[in-house]
N, C-alpha and C positions, 0 to 999 in steps of 0.2 A: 504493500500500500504506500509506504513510503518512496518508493522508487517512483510509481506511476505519480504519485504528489507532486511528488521533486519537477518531474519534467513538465508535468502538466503550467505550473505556478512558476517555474523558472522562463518556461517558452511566454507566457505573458508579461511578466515582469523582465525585458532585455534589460541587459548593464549600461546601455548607455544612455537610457531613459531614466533609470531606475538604481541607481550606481550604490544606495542606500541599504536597497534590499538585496544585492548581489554580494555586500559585504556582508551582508547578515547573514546570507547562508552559508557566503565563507568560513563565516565566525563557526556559524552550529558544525560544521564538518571538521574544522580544525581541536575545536572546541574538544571534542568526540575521540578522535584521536590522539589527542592529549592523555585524556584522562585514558586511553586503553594503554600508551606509551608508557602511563606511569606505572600500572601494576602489571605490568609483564616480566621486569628482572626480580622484585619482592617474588612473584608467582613461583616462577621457575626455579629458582634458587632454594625456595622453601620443601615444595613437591619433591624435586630431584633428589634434594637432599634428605629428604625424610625416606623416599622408596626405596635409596639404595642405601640409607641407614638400617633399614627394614630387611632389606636381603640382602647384605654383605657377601653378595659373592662375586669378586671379583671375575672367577672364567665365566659365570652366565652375562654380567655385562660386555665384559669383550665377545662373544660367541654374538650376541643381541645388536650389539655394534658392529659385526662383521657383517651380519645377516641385512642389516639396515644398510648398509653402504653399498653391498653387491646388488641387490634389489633396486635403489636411487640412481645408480651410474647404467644399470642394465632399462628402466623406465625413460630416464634422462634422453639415452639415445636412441630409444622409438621417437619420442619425441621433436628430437634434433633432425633426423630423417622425415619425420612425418613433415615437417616446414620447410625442407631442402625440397622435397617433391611438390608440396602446394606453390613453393615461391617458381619452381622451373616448369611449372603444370600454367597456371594461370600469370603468367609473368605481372604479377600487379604494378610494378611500376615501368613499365613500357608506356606509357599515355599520361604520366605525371612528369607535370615544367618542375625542374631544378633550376635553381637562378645558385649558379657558380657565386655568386658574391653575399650570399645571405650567411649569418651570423647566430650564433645563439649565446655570446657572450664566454665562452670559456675555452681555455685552451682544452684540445681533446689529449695532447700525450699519450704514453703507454701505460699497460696496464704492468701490475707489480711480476715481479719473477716468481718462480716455482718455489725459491729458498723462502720469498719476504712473504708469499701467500702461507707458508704453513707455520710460520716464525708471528703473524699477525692472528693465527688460531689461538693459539697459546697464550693462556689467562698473565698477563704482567702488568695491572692497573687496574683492581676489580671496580674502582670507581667511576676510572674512565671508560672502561668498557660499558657500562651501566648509564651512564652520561651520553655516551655517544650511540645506543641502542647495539652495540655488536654483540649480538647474539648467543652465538657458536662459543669465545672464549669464556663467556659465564655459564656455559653450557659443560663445560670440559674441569673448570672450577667447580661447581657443584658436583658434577659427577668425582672428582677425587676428595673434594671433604666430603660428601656422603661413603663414599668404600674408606678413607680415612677414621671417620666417625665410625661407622660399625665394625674397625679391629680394635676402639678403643675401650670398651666393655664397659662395665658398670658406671665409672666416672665417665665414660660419654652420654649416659639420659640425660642428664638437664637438657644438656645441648640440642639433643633428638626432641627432647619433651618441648622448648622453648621453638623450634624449627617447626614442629607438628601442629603447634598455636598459633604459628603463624598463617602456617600454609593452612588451617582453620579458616581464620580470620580472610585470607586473602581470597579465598573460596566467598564467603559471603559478599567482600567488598565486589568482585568481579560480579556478583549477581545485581549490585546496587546500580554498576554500571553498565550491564547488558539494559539494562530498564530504558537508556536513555536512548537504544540504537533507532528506535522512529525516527527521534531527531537527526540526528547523526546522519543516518542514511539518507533523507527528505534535505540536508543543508547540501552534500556531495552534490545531488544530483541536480537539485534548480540552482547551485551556483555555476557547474559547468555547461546545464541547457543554459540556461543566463548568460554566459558569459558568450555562448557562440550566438546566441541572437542578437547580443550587442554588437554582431559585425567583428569582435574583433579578432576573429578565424578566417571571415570571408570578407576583406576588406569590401565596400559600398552597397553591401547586402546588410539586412536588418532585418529582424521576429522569426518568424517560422521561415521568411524564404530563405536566412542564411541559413538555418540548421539546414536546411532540405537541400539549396546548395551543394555546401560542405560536403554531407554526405551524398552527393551524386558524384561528385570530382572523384571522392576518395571511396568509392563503393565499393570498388575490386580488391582494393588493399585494406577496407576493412573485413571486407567479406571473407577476402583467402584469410584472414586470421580468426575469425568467428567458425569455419571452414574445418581448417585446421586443428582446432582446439577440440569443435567437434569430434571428431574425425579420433584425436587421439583418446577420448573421452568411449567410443564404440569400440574402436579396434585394440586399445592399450588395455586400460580403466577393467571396460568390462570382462572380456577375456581372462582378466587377471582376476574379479571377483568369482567368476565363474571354476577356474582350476582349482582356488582357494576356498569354495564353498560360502560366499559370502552372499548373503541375498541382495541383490541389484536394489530393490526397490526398498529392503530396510538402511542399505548403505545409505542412500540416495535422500532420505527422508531424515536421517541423522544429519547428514554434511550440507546442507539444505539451509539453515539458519546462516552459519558460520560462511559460508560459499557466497550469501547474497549480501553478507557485509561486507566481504572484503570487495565485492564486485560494485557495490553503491560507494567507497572510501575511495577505491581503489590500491589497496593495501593490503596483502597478505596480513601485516602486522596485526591489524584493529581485530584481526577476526583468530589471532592465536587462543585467547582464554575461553573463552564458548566452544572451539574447536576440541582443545584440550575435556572440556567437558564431555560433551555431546561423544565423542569417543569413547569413552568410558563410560559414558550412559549405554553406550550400544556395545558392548562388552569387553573392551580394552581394558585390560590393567596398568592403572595407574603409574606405573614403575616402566611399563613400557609406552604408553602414549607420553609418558614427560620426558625420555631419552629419547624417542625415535622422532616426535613433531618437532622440535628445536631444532635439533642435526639437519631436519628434512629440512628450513627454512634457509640452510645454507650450502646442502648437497642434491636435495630433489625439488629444486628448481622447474616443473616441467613445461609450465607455460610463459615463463621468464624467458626460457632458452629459445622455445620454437620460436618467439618472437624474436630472438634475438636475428638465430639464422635468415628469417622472413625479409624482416626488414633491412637487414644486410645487404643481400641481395635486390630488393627493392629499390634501394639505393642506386647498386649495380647498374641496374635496366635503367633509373628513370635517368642517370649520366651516361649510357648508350655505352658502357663497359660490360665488354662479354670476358664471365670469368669460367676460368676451364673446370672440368669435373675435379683433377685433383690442388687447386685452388678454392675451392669449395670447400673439399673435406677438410682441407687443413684449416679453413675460417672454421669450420665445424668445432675442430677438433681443439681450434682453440678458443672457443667461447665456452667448451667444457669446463676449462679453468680460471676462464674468465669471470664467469656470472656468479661465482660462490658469493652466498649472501646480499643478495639487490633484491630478494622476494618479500621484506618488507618496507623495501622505502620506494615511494612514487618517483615515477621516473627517474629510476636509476639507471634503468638500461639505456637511456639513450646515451649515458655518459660513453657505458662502454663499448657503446656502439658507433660510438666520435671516434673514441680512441683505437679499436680493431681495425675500421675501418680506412685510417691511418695508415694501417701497416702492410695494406692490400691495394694503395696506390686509389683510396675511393676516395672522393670529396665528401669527410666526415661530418664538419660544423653544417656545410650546406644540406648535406643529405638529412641530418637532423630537422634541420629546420623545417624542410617536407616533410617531415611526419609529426613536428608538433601538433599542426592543426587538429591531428585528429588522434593524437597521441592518450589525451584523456580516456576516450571511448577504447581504443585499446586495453589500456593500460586495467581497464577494471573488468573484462575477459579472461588476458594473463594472469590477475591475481587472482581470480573465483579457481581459475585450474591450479595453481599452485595448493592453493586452500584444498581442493579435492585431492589433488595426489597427495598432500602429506597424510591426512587424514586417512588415507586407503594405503600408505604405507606400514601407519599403525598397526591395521589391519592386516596387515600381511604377514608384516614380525610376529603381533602375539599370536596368529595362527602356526605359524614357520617354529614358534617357538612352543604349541603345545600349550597356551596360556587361556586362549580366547574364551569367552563366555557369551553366549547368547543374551540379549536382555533378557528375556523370560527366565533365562537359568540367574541372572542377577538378581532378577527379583525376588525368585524362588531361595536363595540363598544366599549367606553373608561370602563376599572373596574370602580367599586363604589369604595370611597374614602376610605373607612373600608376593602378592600382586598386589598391595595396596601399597 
């Protein structure tokens, strides 16, 4: 309801009539994501640390971590294939003007080395990391004072007991703040129809005709990614519920809340703590949805990436550069390492995609700046997929690991103290 609100109320109210109410709904979007920004490192820190206080066993977290990382890099690259074939199938940017001289403000440079990418995992500044939203190193930090806390024995309870009351408390607070997502989601969306109706997407167009515009220019390059996302949603997704025994339409009705926030934010991020929930509502254990959904946010990237390859390419075509098949795979292969950790912050990937772009002889700043205009509407597709494959990740490990519970078997019965 929110979403249809949003558009409905943004498409009449354009930003440059109405420049008052377009900030207002900026404010409620930002607003929203604030407040989900701020209990996500308290969340995770507390959970992780309590689950694997709870199960101190060091080889089932590495066996759980193996199983999660083969799973995200083998999903990762259906997906990176799946966008190599929709971008050279429907060439979406064959018919899109690139103006050589357009700018988007930032140098695009290179992306970090292999040594700095795994040296920047590694927790050195838990308050910086927590400050600057990285993820993955508070992720790696909890998980060894959690297996650290549970060889410490008796004298480690408080500590477990004090981390337990938290991640209590954190659980409610996150319920005080899902309440607000109407708003949240209704500010996202009539700021961004607002804003393209204000013309300032489709410069001398104005209300509904620039949205409609907008979206005729750019229909093939939004569509090959809506297309796309599809596509790996049938052929990946399902497939994989189906081998795994997982019911399609129970999955689908769990990840459902969590999927339409991040898609109305356009943020992976906003939609991690409902995610985490709703997971565990539908039979994950606790100990495995708070290890394997953080890691995914910065290894199983899936519709971060396809985008990345897409628009790549798109690039490609609409500067009239034909790049060969093994010019491809290797852009492929290195967006692999490139995109760790962009699946909660909005429009990250066009950084990295200035910057790759760079190193393949494209015109990076310009090519960006052809897919700003419609980079929004993207950008909250990519992150609803992201949101679903991490969630159907969960699902994979605590099945792969002999864990999973039906809801009904949840209901019918309290977990074992080793999956809470």
């Amino acid at each position: 309801m929110g979403i249809l609100l949003g558009v409905a109320v943004g498409g009449f109210l354009p930003a440059d009539r109405h420049p008052f109410a377009n900030e207002l709904f900026h404010f409620m979007a930002k607003a929203f994501i604030t407040l989900i920004q701020g209990l996500i490192i308290p969340l995770l820190l507390s959970t992780i640390i309590v689950a694997l206080a709870q199960a101190g066993d060091l080889k089932a977290v590495g066996r759980m971590g193996g199983k999660a990382l083969v799973y995200f890099e083998v999903v990762t690259t259906f997906a990176l294939f799946i966008g190599l074939g929709i971008a050279n199938v429907l060439k979406p940017g064959a018919h899109l003007p690139l103006d050589p001289g357009a700018t988007i403000g930032f140098q695009a440079g290179h992306g970090p080395s292999g040594w700095e990418m795994v040296l920047g995992m590694l927790p050195s500044n838990l308050v910086l990391h927590a400050a600057e939203g990285d993820i993955l190193p508070v992720v790696i930090f909890a998980t060894l004072f959690g297996l650290s806390l549970a060889r410490t024995g008796e004298r480690g309870k408080p500590v477990q007991a004090f981390c337990d009351g938290v991640a209590q408390t954190m659980f409610k607070y996150t319920g005080m703040i899902m309440r607000l997502t109407p708003l949240g989601v209704f500010g996202a969306m009539a700021h961004t129809v607002s804003t393209m109706a204000g013309g300032q997407a489709a410069p001398g167009l104005r209300g509904w005709t620039a949205v409609f515009h907008l979206m005729k220019q750019y229909s093939v390059l939004v569509g090959s990614l809506y297309l796309a996302l599809a596509l790996l949603f049938l052929l990946v997704f399902v497939p994989v519920m189906w081998v795994c025994g997982v019911q399609v339409r129970g999955f689908i009705k769990a990840v459902r809340s969590p999927a339409l926030t991040a898609y109305s934010t356009a943020s992976s991020e906003a939609a991690l703590p409902v995610l985490l929930e709703e997971m565990v509502a539908f039979g994950v254990p606790r100990r495995v949805a708070s290890f394997v959904i953080p890691a995914g946010y910065s290894f199983n990237l899936d519709g971060s990436t396809l985008y990345l390859v897409l628009a790549s390419l798109t690039i490609a075509q609409a500067a009239g550069i034909r790049l060969s098949l093994g010019q491809q795979l290797l852009m492929l292969l290195t967006f692999v390492l490139t995109s760790k950790g962009v699946a909660g912050v909005p429009r990250a990937t066009l950084v990295i995609i200035a910057g790759t772009c760079a190193s393949f002889g494209l015109p990076g700043e310009a090519g960006v700046a052809l897919l700003l205009a419609v980079d929004g509407i993207m950008d909250m597709a990519r992150a609803a997929a992201n949101v679903i494959g991490n969630g159907l990740a969960s699902v994979v490990v605590a099945k792969w690991e002999g864990v999973f519970r039906s809801p009904t078997e949840s209901a019918e019965s309290p977990p074992p103290p080793q999956s809470d």
